[in-house]
VEXDREN-2710 file (C-alpha; in Angstrom, 1 decimal):
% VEXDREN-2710
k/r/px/py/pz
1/UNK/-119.7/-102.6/-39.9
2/UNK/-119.2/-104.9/-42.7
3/UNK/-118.2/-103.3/-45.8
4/UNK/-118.0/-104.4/-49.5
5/UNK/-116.1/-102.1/-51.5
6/UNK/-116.7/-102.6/-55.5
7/UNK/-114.6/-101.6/-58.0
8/UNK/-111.1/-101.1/-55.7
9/UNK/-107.6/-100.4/-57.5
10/UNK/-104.0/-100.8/-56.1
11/UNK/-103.9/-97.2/-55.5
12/UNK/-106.4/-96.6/-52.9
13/UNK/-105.9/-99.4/-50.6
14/UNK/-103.2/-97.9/-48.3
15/UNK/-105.4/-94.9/-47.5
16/UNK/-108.4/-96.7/-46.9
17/UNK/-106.3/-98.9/-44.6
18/UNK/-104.5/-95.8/-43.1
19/UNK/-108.1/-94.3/-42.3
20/UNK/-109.5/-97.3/-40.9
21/UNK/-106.5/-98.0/-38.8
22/UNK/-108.5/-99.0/-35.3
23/UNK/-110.4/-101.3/-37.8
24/UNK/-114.0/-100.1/-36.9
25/UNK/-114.8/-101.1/-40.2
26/UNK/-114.6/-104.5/-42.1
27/UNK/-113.4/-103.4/-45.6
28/UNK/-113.8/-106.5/-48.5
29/UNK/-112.2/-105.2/-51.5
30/UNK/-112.9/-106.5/-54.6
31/UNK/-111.9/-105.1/-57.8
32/UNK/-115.3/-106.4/-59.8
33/UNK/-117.3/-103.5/-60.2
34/UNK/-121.0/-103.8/-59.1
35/UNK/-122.7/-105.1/-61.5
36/UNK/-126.0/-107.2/-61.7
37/UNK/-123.6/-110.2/-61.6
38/UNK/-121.5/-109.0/-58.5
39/UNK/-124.2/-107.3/-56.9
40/UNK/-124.7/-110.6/-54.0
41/UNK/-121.5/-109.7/-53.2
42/UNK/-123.5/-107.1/-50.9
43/UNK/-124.6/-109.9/-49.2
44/UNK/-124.6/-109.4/-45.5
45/UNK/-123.1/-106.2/-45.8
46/UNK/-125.0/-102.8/-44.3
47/UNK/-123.2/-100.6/-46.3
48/UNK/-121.7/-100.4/-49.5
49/UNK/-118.6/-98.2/-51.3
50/UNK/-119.0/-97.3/-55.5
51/UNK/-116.8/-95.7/-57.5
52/UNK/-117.7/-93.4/-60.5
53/UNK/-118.5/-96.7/-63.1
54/UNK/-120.2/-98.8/-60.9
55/UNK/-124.3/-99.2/-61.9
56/UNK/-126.4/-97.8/-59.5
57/UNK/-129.2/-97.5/-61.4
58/UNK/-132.9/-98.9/-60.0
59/UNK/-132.5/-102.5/-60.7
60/UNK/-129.6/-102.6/-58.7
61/UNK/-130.6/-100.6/-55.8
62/UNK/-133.5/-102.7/-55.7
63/UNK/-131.5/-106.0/-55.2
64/UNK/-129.2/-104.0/-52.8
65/UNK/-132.1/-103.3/-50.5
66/UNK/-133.3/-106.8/-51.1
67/UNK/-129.8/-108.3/-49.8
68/UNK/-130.1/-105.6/-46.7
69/UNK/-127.9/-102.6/-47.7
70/UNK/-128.8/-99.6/-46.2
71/UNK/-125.8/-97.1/-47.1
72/UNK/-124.4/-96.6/-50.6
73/UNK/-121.3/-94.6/-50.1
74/UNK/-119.8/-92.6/-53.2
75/UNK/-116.1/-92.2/-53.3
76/UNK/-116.3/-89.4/-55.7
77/UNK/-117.8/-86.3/-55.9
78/UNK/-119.8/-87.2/-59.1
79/UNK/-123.4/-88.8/-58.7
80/UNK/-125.0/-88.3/-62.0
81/UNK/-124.7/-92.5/-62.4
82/UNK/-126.9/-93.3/-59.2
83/UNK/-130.4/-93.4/-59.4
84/UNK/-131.4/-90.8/-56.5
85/UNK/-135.3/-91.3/-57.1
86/UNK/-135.1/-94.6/-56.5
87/UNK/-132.7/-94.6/-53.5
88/UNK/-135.4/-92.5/-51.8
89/UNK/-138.5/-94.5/-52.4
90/UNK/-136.2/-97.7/-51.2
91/UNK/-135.0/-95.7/-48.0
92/UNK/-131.5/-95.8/-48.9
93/UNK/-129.3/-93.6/-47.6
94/UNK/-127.0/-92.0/-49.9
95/UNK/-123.5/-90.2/-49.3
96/UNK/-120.6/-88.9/-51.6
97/UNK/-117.4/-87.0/-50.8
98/UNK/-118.1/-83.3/-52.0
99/UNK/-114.7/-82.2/-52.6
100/UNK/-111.3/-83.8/-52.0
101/UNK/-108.5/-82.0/-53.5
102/UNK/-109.8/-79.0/-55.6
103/UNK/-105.8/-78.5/-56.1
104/UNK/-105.3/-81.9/-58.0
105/UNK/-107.3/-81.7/-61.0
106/UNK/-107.0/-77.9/-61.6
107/UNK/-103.1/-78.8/-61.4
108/UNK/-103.9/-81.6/-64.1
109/UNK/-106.2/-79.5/-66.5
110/UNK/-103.0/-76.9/-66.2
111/UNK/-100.9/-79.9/-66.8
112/UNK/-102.8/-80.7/-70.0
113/UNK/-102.6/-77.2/-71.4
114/UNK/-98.9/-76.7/-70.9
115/UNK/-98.2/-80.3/-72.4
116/UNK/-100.4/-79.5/-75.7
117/UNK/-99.4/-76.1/-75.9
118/UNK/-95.2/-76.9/-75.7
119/UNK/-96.0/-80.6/-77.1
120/UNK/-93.6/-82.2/-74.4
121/UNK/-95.2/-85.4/-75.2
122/UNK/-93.6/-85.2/-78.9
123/UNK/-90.6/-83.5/-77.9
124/UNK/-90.5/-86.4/-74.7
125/UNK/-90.1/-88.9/-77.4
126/UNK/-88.6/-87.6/-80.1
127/UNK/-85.4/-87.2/-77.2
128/UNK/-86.1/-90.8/-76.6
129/UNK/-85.1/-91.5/-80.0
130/UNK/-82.0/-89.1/-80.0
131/UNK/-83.7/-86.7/-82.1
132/UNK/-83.2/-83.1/-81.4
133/UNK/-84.7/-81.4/-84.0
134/UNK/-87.2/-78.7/-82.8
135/UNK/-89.3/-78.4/-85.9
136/UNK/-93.0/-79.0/-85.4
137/UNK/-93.0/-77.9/-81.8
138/UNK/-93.5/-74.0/-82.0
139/UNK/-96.2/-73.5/-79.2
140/UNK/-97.2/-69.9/-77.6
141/UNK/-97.2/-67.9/-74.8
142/UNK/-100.1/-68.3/-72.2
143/UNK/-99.3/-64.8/-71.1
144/UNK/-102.4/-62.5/-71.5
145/UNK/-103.9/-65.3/-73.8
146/UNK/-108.0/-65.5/-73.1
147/UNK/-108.5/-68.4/-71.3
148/UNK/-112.2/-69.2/-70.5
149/UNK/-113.5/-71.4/-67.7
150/UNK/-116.9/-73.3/-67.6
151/UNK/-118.3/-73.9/-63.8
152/UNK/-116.6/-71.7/-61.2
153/UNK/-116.4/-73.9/-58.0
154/UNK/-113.4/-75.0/-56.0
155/UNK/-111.6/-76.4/-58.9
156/UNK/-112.9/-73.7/-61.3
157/UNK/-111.5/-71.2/-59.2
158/UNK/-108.6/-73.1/-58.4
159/UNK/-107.5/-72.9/-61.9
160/UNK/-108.3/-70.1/-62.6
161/UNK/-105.9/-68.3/-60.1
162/UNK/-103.4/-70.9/-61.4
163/UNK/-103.7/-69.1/-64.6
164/UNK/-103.8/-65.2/-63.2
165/UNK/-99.9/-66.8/-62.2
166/UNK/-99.4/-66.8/-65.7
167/UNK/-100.6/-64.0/-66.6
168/UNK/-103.9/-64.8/-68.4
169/UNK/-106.9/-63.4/-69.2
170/UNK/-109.3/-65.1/-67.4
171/UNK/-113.1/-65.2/-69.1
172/UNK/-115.6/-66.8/-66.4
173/UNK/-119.2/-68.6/-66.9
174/UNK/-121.2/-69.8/-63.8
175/UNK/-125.2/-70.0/-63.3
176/UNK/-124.1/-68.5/-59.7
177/UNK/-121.2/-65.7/-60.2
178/UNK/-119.1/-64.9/-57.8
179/UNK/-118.3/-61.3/-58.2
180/UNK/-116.5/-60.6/-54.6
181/UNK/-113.8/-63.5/-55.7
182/UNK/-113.8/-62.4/-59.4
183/UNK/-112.6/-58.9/-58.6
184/UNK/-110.2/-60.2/-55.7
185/UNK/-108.9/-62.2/-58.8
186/UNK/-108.7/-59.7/-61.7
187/UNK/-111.3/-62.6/-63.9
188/UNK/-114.3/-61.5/-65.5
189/UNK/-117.6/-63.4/-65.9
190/UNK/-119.1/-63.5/-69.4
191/UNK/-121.8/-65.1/-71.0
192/UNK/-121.1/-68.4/-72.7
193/UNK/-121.1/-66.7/-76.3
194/UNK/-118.6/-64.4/-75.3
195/UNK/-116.6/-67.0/-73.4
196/UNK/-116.6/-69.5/-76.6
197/UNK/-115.6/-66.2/-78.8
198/UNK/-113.1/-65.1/-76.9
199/UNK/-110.9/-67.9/-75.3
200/UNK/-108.3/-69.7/-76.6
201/UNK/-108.5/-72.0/-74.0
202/UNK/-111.1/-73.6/-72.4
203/UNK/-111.5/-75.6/-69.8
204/UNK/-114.7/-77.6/-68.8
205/UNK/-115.7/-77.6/-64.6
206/UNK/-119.2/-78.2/-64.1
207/UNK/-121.6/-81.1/-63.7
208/UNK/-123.3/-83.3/-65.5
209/UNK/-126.9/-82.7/-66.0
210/UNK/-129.2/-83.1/-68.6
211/UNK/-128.8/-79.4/-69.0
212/UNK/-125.3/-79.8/-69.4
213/UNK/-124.4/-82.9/-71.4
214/UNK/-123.1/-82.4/-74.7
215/UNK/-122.7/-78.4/-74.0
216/UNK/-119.6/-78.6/-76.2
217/UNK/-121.4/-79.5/-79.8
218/UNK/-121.7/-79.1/-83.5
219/UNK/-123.2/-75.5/-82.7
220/UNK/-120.9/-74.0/-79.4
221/UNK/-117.7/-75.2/-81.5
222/UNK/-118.7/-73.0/-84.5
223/UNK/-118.5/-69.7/-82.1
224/UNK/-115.0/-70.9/-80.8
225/UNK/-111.9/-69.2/-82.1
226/UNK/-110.5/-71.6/-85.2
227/UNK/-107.0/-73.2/-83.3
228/UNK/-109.0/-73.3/-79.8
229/UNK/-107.6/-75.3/-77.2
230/UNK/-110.7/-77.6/-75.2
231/UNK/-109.4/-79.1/-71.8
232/UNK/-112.0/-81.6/-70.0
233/UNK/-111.4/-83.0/-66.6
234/UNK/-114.7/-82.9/-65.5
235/UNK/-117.5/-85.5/-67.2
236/UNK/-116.8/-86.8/-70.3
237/UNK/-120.4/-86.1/-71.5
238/UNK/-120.0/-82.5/-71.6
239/UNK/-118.5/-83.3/-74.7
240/UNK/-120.0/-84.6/-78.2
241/UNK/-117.5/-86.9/-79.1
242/UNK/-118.1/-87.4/-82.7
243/UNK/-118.5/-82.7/-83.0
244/UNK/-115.1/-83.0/-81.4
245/UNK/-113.5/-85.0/-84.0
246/UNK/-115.2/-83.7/-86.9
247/UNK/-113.3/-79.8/-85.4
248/UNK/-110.0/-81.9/-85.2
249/UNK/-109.7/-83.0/-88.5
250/UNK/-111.2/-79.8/-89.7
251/UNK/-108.6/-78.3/-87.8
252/UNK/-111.0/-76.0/-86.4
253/UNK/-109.9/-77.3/-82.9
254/UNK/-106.3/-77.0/-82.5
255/UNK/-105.9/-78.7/-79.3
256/UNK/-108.0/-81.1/-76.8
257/UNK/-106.8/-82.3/-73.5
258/UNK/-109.0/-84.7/-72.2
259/UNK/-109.5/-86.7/-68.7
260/UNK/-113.0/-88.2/-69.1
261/UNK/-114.5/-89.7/-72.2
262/UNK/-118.3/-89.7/-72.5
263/UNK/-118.2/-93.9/-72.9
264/UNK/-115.0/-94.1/-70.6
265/UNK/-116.8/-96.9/-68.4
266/UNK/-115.9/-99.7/-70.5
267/UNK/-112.3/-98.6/-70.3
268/UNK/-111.4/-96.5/-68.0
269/UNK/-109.1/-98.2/-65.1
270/UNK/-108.4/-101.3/-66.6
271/UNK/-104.9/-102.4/-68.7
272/UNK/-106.2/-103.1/-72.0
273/UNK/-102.6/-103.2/-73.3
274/UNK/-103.4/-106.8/-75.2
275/UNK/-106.6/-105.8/-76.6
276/UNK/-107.9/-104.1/-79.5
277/UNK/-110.2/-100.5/-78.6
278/UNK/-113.4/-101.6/-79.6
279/UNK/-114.6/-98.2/-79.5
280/UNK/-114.2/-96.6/-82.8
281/UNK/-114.2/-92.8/-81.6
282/UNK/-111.6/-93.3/-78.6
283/UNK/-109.3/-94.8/-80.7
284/UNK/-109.6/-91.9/-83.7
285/UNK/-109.2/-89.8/-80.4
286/UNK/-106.1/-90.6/-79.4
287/UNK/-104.8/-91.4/-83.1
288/UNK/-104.3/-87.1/-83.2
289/UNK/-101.3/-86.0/-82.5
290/UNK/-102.6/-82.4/-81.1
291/UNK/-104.9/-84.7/-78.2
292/UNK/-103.7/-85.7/-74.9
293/UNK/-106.0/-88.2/-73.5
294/UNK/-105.6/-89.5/-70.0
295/UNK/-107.3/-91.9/-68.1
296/UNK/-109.3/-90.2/-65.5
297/UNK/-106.1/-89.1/-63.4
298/UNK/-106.8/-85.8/-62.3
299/UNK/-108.4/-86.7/-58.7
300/UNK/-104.6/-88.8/-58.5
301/UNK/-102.8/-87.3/-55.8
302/UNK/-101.6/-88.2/-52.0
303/UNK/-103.6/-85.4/-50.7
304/UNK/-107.3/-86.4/-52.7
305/UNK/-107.1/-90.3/-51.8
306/UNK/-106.4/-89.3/-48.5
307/UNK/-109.3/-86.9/-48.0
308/UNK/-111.5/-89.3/-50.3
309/UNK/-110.4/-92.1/-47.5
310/UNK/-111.1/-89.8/-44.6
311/UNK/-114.2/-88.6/-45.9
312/UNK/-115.8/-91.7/-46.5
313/UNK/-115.4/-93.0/-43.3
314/UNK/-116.6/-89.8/-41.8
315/UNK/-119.4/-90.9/-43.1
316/UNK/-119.6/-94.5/-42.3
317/UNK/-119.0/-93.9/-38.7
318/UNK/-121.8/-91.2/-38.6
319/UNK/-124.3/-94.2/-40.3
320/UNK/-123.5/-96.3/-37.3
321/UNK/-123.3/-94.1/-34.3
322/UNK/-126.9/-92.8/-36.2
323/UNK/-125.9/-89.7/-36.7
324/UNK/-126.6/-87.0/-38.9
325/UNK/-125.1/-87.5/-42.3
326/UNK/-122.6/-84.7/-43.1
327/UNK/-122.1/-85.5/-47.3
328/UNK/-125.9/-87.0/-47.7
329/UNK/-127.4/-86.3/-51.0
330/UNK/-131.1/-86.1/-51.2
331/UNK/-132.9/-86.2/-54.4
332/UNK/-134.3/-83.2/-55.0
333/UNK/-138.1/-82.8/-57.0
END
């Protein structure tokens, strides 16, 4: 089956070429992403493969189905940018890849709060420089520290056992707890007040849903501890931007560690080395010394872009042998 594949980086390409080794599948990279210039690039193509910036909104799923697409297939696990209405009135099918490596981004959220805590990336280059002085990089023990978790799935509970190794206190909010596994774990779930009240730390694992976006505002930040640490590697909407920065330069937020950025499309994955940020928020983001801000990373490892790989031609090769679709997502009333 003839494949276009939108929006494709360096890094993936040996894993989708590993998983389609007996070349069942004719892959066309192409590193545009789909856009309603590059959408006839679908053209004689069944099937398509998006990635988490790609527009997939009903204009463009109307001209996909117009050039003969029938499967839109999501290499992430995220699907809040695709228009799932629409993709059922059009009789598109629609698959994702659920989960990959729950392992990777919890390791990269700890990652975040060890680097802000101990400030390696100050101390990194102060060495750089030949200067050893240690003033200005007093951080603190995580042990038996609060830290509080929002969304308790695989990678919620990933990092949160992560953290038990530490020694923390872990705080937990889910709409669906799971009691059995918090008391195998020694963590507690709370209600959000409690969680924001409590924790040092916190660290964002949910979707993004109108319920959910900005859920970190103006308002939660007040009931956070002054000095509280806020770690996102999960949608950068979650997050008001401009509340965020207005608790930075209060002070009131000690600490953010940050994956995603709520306008990260026009940015995110590309080298804009040469060019000015045209974005007047990211760059008073990443002008604070107490914020690390990476570019959508977390998912980065061996292990994810190989099940991402794998995964996504699961489902491929179940849309041509007409099979049941294992990762479909059906919009839901």
């Amino acid at each position: 089956m003839k494949v276009v594949v939108y929006d494709s980086h360096d890094f993936e390409l040996p894993f989708f070429q590993e998983a389609n080794s007996n070349q069942q599948h004719e892959f066309h990279f192409v590193n545009s992403r789909l856009t309603l210039e590059t959408v006839n690039l679908a053209q004689g193509c069944k099937a398509i493969c998006a990635f988490v910036n790609d527009a997939l909104n009903a204009e463009i799923l109307k001209l996909l189905k117009q050039l003969g697409v029938e499967l839109i297939a999501l290499r992430c696990a995220g699907y809040n940018h695709i228009d799932l209405k629409e993709a059922k009135n059009l009789g598109l099918k629609v698959v994702y890849v659920p989960e990959y490596s729950p392992h990777a981004v919890a390791e990269h959220a700890m990652t975040l709060i060890l680097s802000l805590n101990r400030k390696i990336n100050h101390a990194y280059n102060r060495v750089r420089e030949g200067n050893f002085n240690l003033d200005h990089l007093v951080g603190f023990d995580l042990y038996q520290k609060n830290v509080g978790i929002i969304g308790l799935g695989k990678i919620g509970k990933a990092l949160a056992e992560i953290l038990r190794g530490f020694g923390c206190q872990v705080l937990c909010y889910d709409v669906n707890p799971d009691d059995a596994w918090a008391k195998k774990n020694q963590c507690r779930y709370v209600d959000l007040p409690t969680l924001f009240s409590q924790s040092s730390i916190i660290s964002l694992h949910i979707p993004l849903t109108p319920e959910t976006h900005h859920l970190i505002n103006k308002e939660s930040l007040k009931q956070m501890k002054k000095g509280v640490m806020l770690i996102n590697t999960g949608r950068g909407g979650l997050i008001d931007t401009k509340s965020l920065i207005d608790g930075l330069k209060s002070g009131h937020v000690g600490h953010a560690g940050l994956d995603v950025y709520e306008l990260e499309k026009d940015f995110f994955f590309q080298d804009l080395s040469r060019h000015a940020l045209t974005d007047d928020q990211l760059s008073r983001l990443i002008s604070f010394p107490n914020v690390i801000l990476t570019g959508h990373q977390g998912f980065l490892t061996h292990e994810a872009l190989t099940q991402i790989a794998l995964t996504t031609l699961e489902s491929l090769n179940e849309f041509e042998d007409k099979k049941s679709l294992s990762h479909e997502i059906q919009y839901q009333n």
